[in-house]
C-alpha positions in Angstrom: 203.7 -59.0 257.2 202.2 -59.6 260.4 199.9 -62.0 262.2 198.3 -65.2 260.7 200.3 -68.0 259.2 203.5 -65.5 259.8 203.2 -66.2 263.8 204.0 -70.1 262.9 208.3 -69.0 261.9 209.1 -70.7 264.8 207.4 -74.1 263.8 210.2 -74.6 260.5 213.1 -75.0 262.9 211.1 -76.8 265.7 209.4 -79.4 263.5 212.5 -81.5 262.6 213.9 -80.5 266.1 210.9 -82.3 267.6 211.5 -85.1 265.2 214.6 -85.4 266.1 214.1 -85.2 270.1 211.2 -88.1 269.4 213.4 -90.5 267.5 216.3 -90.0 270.4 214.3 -90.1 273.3 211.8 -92.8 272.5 214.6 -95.6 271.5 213.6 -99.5 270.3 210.7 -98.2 270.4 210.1 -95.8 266.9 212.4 -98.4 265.5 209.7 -99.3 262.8 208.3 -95.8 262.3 211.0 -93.5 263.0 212.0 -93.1 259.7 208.3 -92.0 258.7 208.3 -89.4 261.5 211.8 -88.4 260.4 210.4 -87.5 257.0 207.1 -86.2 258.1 208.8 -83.7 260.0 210.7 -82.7 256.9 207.5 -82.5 254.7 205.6 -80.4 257.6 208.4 -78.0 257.5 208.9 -78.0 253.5 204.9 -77.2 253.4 204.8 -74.2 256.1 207.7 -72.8 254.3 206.2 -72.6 251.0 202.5 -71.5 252.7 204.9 -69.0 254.3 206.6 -68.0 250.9 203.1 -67.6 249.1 202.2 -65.5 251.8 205.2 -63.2 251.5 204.2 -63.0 247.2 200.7 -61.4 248.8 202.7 -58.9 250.5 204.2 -55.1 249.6 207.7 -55.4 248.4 208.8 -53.2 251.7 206.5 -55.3 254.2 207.3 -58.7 253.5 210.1 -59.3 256.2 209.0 -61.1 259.6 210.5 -60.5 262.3 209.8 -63.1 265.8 211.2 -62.2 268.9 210.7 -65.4 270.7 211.6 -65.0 274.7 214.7 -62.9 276.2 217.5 -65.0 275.4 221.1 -63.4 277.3 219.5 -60.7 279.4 223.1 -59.7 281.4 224.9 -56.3 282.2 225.7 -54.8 278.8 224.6 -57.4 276.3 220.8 -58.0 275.6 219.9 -61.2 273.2 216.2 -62.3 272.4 216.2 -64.9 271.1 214.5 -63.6 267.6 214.0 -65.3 264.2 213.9 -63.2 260.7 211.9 -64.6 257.7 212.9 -62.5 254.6 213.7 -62.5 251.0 217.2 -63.9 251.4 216.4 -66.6 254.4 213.2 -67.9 252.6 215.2 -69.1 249.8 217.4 -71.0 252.1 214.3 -72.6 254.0 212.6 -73.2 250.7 215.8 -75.7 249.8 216.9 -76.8 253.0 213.4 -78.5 253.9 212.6 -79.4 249.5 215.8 -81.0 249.3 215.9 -82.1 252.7 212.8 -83.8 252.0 213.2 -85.5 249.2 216.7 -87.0 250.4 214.7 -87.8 254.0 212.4 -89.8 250.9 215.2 -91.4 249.3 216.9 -92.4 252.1 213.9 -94.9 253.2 215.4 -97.2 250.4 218.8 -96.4 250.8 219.0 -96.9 254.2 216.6 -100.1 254.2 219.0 -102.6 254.5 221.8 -101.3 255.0 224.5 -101.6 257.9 224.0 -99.9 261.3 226.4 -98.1 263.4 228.2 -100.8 264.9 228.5 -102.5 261.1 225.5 -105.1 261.8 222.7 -105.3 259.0 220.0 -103.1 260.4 217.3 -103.2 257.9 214.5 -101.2 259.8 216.3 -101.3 263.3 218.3 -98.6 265.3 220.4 -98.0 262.4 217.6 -96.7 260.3 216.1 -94.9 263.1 219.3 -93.1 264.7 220.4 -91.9 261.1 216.6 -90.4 260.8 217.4 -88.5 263.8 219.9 -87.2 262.8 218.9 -86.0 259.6 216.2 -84.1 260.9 218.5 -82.5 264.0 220.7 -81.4 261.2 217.4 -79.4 259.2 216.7 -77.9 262.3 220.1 -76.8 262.8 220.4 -75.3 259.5 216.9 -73.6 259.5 218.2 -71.8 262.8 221.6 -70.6 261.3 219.1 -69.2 258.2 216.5 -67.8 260.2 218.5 -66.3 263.1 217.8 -62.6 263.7 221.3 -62.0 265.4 224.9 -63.6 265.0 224.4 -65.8 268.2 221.7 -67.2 267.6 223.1 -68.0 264.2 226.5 -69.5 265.7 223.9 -71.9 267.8 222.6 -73.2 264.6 226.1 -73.5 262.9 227.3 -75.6 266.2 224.3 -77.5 265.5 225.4 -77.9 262.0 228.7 -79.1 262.6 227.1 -81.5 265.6 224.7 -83.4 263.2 227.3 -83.6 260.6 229.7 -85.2 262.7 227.0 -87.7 263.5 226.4 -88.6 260.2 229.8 -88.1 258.3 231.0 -91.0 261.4 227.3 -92.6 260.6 229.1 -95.8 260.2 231.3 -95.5 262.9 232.9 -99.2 262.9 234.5 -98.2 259.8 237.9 -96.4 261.2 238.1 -94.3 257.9 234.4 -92.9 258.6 235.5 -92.5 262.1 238.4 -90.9 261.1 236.6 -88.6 258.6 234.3 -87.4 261.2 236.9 -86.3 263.8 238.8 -84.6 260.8 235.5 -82.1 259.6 235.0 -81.5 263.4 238.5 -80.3 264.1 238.7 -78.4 260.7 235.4 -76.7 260.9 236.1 -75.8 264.3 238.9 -73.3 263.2 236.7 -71.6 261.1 234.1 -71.9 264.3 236.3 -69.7 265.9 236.7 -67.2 263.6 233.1 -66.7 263.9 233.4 -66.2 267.5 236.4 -63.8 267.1 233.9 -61.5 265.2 231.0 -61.7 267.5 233.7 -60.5 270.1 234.5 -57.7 268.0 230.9 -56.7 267.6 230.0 -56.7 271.1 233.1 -54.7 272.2 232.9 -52.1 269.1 229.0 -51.8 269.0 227.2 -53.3 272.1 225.5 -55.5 269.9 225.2 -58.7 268.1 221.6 -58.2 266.0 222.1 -57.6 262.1 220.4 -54.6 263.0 222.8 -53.0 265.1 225.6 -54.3 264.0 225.0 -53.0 260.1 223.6 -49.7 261.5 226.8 -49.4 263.3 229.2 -50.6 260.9 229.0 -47.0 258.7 229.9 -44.9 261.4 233.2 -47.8 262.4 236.4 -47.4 261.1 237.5 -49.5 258.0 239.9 -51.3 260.0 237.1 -52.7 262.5 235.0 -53.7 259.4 238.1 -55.1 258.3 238.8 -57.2 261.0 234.6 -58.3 261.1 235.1 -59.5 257.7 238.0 -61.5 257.9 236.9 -63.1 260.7 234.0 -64.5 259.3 235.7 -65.7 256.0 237.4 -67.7 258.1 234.9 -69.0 259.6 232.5 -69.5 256.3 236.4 -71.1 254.6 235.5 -73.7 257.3 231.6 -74.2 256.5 231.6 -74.1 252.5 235.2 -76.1 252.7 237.2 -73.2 250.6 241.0 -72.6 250.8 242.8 -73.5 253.1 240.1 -75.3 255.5 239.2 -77.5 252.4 240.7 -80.6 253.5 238.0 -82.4 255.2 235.4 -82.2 252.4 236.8 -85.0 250.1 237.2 -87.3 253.1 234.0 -86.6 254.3 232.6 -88.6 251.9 232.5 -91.8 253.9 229.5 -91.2 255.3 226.0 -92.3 253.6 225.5 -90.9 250.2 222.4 -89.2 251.4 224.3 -87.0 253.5 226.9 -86.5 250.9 224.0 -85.2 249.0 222.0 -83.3 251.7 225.3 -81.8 254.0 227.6 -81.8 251.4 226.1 -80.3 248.6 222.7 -78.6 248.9 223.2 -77.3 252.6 226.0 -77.2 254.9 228.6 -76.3 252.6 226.4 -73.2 251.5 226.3 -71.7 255.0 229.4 -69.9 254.4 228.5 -68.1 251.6 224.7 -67.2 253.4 226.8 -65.6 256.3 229.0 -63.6 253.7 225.9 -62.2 251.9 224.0 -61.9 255.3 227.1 -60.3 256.4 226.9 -57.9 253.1 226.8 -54.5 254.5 229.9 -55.6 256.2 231.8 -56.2 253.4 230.6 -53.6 251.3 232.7 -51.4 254.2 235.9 -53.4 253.9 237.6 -53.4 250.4 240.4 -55.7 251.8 238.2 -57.7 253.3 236.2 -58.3 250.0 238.9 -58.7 248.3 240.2 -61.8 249.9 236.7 -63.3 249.4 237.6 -62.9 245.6 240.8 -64.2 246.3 239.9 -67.7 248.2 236.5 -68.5 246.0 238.8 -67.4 242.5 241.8 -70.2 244.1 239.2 -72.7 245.4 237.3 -72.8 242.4 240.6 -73.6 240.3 241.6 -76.3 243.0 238.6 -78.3 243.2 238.1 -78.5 239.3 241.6 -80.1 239.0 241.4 -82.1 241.8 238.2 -83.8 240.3 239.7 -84.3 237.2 242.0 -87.0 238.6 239.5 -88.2 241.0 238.8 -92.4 240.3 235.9 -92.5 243.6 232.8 -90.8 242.2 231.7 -89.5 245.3 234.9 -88.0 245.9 234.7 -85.9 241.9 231.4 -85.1 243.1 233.0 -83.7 246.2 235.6 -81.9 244.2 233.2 -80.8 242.3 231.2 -79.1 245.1 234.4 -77.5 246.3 234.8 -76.0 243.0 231.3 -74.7 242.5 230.8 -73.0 246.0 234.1 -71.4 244.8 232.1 -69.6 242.1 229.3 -68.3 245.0 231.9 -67.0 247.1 233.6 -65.2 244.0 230.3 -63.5 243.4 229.7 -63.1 247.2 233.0 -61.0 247.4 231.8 -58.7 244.5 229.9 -56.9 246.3 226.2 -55.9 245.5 227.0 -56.8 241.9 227.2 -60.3 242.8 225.2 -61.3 245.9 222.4 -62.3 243.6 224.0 -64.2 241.4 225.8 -66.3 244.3 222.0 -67.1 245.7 221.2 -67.8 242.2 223.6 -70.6 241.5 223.4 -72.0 245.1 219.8 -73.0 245.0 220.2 -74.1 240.7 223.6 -76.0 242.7 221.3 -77.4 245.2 218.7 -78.9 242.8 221.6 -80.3 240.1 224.1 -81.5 243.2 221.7 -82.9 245.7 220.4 -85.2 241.9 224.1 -85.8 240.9 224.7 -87.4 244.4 221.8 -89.1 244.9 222.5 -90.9 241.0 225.9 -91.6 242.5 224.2 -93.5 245.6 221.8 -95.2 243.1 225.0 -96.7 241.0 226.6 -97.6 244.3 223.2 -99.5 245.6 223.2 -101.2 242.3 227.1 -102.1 242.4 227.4 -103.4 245.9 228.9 -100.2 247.4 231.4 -99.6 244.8 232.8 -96.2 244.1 235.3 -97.0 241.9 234.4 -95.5 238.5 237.3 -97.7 236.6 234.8 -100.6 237.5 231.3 -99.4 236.0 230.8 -98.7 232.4 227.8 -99.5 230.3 225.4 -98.7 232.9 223.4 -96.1 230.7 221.7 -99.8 229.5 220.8 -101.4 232.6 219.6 -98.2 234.8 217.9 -95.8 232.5 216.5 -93.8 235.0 219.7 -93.3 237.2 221.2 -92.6 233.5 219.0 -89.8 232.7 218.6 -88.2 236.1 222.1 -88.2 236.4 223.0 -87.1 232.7 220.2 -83.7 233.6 222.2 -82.8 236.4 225.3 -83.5 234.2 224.2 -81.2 231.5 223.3 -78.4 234.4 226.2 -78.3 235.8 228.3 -78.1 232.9 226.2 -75.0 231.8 224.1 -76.4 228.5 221.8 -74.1 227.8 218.7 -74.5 228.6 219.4 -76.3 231.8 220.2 -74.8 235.5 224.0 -74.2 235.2 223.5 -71.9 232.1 221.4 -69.1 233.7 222.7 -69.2 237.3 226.8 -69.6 236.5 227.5 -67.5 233.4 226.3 -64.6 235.3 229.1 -65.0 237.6 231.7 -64.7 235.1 230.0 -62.0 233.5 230.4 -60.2 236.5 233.5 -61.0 237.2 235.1 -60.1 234.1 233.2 -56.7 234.7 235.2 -56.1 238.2 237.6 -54.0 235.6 241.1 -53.7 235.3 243.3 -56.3 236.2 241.4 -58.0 238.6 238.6 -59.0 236.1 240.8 -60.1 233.9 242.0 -62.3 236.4 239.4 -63.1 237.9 237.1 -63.6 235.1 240.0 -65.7 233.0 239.7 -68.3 236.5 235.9 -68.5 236.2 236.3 -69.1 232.6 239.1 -71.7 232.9 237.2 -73.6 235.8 233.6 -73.2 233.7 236.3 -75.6 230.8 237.7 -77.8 233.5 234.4 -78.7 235.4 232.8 -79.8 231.7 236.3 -82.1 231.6 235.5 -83.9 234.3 232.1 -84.0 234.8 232.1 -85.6 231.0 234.9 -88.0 232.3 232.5 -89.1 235.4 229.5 -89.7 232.9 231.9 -92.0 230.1 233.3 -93.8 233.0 230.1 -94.2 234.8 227.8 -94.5 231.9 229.6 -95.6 228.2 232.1 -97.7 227.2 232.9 -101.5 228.2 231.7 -103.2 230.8 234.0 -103.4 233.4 232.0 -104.8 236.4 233.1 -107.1 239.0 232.1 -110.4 238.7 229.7 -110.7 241.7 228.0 -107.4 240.3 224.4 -107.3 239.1 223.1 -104.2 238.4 219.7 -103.0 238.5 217.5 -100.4 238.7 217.1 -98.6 242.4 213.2 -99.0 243.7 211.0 -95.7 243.3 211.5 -94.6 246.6 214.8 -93.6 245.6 214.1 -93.0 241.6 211.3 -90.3 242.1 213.4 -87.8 244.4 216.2 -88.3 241.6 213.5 -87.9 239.1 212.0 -84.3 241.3 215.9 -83.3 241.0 216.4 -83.6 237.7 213.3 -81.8 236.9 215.0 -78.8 239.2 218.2 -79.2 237.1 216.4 -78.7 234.0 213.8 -75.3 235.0 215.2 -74.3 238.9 217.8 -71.8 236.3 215.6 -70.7 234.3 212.7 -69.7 236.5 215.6 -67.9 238.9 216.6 -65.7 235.8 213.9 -65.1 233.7 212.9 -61.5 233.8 215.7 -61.0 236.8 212.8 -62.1 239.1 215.6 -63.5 241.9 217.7 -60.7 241.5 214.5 -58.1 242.4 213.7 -60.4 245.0 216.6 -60.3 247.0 217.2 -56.6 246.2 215.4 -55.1 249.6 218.4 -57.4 251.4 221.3 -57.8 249.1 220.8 -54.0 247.7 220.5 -53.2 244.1 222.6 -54.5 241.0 224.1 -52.1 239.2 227.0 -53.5 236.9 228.1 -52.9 233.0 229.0 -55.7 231.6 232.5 -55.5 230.4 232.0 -57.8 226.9 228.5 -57.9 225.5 226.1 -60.3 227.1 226.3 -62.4 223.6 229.9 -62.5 223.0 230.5 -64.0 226.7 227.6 -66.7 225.9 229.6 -68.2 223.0 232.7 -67.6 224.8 231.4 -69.5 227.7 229.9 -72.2 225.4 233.0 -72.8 223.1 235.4 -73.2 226.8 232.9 -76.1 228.1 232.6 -78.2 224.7 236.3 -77.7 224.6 236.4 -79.6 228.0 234.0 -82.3 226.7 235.4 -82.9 223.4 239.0 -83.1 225.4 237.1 -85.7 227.9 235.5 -87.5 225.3 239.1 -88.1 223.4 241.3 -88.9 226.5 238.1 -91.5 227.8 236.0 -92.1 225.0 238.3 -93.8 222.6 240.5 -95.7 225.1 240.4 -98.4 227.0 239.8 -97.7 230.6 242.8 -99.4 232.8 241.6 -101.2 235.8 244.4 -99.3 238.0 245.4 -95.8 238.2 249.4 -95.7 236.1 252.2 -95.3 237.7 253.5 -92.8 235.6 251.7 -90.0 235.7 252.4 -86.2 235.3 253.3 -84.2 238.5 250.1 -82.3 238.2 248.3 -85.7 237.8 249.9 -86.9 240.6 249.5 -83.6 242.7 245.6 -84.0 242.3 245.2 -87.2 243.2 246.7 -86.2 246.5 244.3 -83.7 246.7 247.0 -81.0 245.3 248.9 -81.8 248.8 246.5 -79.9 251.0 246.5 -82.5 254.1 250.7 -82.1 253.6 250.2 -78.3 253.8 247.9 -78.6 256.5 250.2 -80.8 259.0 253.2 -78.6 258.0 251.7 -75.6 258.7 249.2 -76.3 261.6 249.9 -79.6 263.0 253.4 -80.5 263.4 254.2 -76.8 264.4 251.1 -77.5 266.8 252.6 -80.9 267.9 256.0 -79.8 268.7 254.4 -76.8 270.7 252.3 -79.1 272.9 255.9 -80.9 273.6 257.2 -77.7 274.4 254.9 -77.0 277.0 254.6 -80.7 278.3 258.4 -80.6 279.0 258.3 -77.0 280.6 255.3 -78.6 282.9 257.1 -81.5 283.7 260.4 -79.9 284.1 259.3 -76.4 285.4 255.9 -76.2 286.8 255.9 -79.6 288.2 259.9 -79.7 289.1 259.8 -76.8 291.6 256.3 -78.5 293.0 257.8 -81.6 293.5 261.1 -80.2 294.6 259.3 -78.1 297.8 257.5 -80.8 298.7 260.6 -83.1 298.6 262.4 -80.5 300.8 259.3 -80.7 302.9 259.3 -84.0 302.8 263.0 -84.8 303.9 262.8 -82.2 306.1 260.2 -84.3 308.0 261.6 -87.0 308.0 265.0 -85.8 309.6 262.7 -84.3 311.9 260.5 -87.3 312.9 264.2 -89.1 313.9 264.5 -86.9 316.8 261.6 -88.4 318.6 262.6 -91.5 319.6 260.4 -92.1 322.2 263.0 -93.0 324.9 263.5 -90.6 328.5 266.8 -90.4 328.1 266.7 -88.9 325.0 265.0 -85.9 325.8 265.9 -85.1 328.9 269.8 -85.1 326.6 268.0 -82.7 324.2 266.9 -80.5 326.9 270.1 -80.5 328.7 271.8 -79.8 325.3 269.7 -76.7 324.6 269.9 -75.5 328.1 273.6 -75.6 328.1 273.2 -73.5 324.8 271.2 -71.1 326.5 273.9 -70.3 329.2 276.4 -70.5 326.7 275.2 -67.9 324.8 274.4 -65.6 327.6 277.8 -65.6 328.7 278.7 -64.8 324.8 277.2 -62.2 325.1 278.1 -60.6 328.6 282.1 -61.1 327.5 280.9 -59.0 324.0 
């Protein structure tokens, strides 16, 4: 494609950006319309990418790519960078559901954010609080619409920067809460070791190609050695472990959930966390190169899938299930991602079903909490199904998606994915197709267990509690959602049309499957009512306790600790990092700064003895010059006798 409305690429990333810059800039005074400039800037965008995505439906399968070279970006000896945007089948999915969701969580936010408390914990109602987290929500859209329309891995690592900026901004939204504050600090410091794996590969690139472009760095990749490729690939899972919160930079996920629920919904489950599995299917021709490297994708998404499934299960805060829950499910995408061609699709596919279904189960969470004066505590809702109907039936369409009921989202976009991975053969699909499976049971467990607490039984609420329906700015996104839960599956798999889609980027699929398609259906269906029949019995029929019991099992008690990862994380990284710092304090003091201080001691005294022998007085000196002319002669005559 070329000219026309394809010219206007830039304008997706630079709309919120300007939005953003506005709402900064301007101050007190956008206070009363910043937040309608916030999501008119998110609608503009959401509009041109959709013109954008028609446009690309008129187009030949082979000429629908757009590529924008915008201005030379690095022009220096040996590296050349314009700074260049690509629009193709793989990024306009991303745009599509960065700026659709994005918009409709701008939307719901309007209500959510009406009255509630600003950054410095005052009540902002339409005041700098409102405005600032505007702001911020639209410099994180452009962010991520940079990192997905980027034509080269810098100007990609800008937009993931960007990304990891504006979600420190919001995670720390209400920063005069210490544990929001504290949350904030955590996903910066986490995601920044994963930032520099990133950085480690561009290095690579640049030294082993001369390049940094998809183009010349995939064109070069078949003639490099496997242990280059190698090295490329591992680099970058470590840096998409950080993005998408896998194993073992997972820790700052559940914790992140301090922030606003809009952001839990818009960062933390339809966007942010999905940039890791983008760069790995970007990065595809990569991987495809590196069997090792692949393999540990399979690896960390087959672990991380397992570990956020049980950690919901034990999981009382809903929003921190829901985060569990999001660990576990980008845990599918990035086993498909590391299958290779046979599963690229099918990663995309159940990352924009994931965005619709997430993005509503959030957003009903955020509902329940406006309605329950900020509670998260699940042990005190119940009954709710009768006194918000909507939130109820948004939130049970996202529940039925995600567990995989057919017809809904889930169904279509995450069977696949086990399909595929029992078909890696041999031992590893066994393996890894018996983890999809069991996590497919255990996410039906507790997503049923969320819904009973949330929804059924008694009524458990606090006194001072009276729910109530949210207003329609916030019910209608929910309501857009669910409707994306229940059809977004269905239109991605009908007739393969995604998997053709992507095929000019992701290559072609190609797999047997290794148990007929029908036989894995019922097998998949029999595992997930055997996780809500086992929810409905432990929650269903008994009483809910109003605190967690002591005695637990240690598995119980390892997930509600979030199977130990913070313990694993300061054993392994931050003590040993601690007691280095000490190390190398005490060799500074000691060493560095002991001989510096020493010499100029030595000078010092030295000086000072010095500075005696100038007394000031005649008689002094002429002694001293009488004393060294006596040595003179003295010495001359030492040496005539010698």
């Amino acid at each position: 494609m070329s000219g026309g409305i394809t010219s206007l690429v830039w304008l997706l990333p630079a709309l919120p950006l300007f939005g953003a810059a506005v709402l900064l800039l301007t101050g007190r005074r956008s206070n009363r319309w910043g937040h309608l400039l916030g999501c008119g800037t998110a609608l503009a965008a959401f509009a041109l990418g959709l013109a954008l995505f028609v446009d690309m439906l008129g187009a030949d399968k082979a000429d629908r790519a757009v590529h924008q070279n915008l201005f030379s970006w690095v022009p220096v000896a040996g590296l050349q960078v314009d700074f260049g945007l690509q629009l193709d089948q793989l990024s306009i999915c991303f745009v599509l559901l960065i700026t659709g969701v994005g918009s409709l969580i701008h939307l719901y936010s309007i209500g959510y954010m009406a009255h509630g408390p600003d950054p410095a914990g005052r009540t902002a109602g339409s005041a700098p609080g409102r405005r600032l987290f505007f702001a911020y929500l639209n410099l994180f859209l452009a962010a991520m619409l940079l990192l997905v329309l980027a034509d080269n891995y810098l100007g990609l690592y800008v937009g993931w920067e960007g990304v990891g900026l504006a979600s420190y901004l919001l995670i720390g939204f209400w920063q005069y809460k210490p544990t929001a504050a504290t949350a904030a600090k955590k996903a910066f410091v986490v995601n920044r070791v994963g930032d520099m794996g990133l950085a480690v590969a561009m290095m690579i690139m640049f030294a082993t190609f001369g390049t940094i472009s998809f183009a010349g760095v995939f064109a070069g990749a078949e003639g490099a050695g496997q242990s280059i490729t190698t090295a490329i690939g591992l680099t970058l899972l470590l840096a998409a472990c950080g993005k998408s919160a896998q194993l073992p930079l997972q820790s700052w996920l559940g914790d992140a959930m301090e922030g606003p629920t809009p952001v839990s919904a818009l960062i933390h489950a339809a966007t942010m966390v999905t940039a890791g599995v983008y760069l790995i299917v970007r990065s595809g021709p990569i991987f495809d190169l590196a069997p090792t490297a692949q393999l540990a994708v399979v690896i960390v998404g087959a672990a991380t899938l397992l570990f956020g499934a049980i950690i919901g299960c034990a999981k009382d805060d809903i929003k921190k299930a829901l985060a569990a829950s999001t660990m576990s499910q980008i845990g599918y995408m990035v086993l498909a991602a590391g299958l290779g061609p046979a599963g690229y699709a099918f990663a995309i596919m159940l990352l924009l079903a994931h965005g619709f279904f997430k993005a509503g189960l959030f957003l009903g969470a955020g509902s329940v909490m406006h309605a329950m004066n900020d509670e998260t505590d699940m042990r005190r809702y119940g009954g709710l199904r009768t006194v918000m109907p909507i939130t109820f039936a948004t939130f049970g369409l996202g529940y039925l998606a995600i567990i995989g009921i057919p017809p809904f989202a889930g169904f279509f976009a995450k069977d696949p994915i086990i399909e595929v991975a029992f078909a890696a053969g041999g031992v590893k699909g066994v393996i890894l197709g018996t983890a999809a499976l069991l996590g497919a049971g255990i996410t039906a467990f507790y997503m049923t267990r969320v819904m009973l607490l949330t929804f059924f039984g008694d009524r458990r609420w606090a006194a001072d509690a009276h729910p109530h329906e949210s207003p329609r700015v916030m019910t209608i996104p929910m309501l857009v959602l669910a409707v994306g839960s229940v059809g977004s599956g269905a239109a991605l798999a009908i007739g393969s049309s995604l998997v053709n889609w992507l095929e000019p980027v992701v290559g072609a699929h190609h797999e047997e499957a290794a148990i007929p398609v029908w036989m894995m259906t019922v097998l998949i269906l029999v595992v997930v009512l055997a996780g809500v029949a086992a929810a409905y019995r432990q929650y269903a029929a008994k009483e809910v306790p109003e605190t967690a019991p002591v005695a637990v099992s240690p598995l119980t008690l390892a997930a509600r600790n979030d199977l130990y990862g913070d313990t694993v994380n300061e054993a392994v990284v931050m003590r040993p990092g601690q007691y280095l710092t000490r190390l190398l304090v005490y060799f500074d003091n000691k060493g560095v700064d002991g001989v510096v201080n020493g010499v100029a001691s030595a000078v010092s005294g030295g000086s000072g003895l010095i500075r005696r022998l100038q007394t000031g007085f005649v008689r002094s000196y002429a002694l001293s010059m009488f004393t060294g002319a006596a040595l003179v002669v003295a010495t001359m005559m030492l040496v005539r006798l010698w």
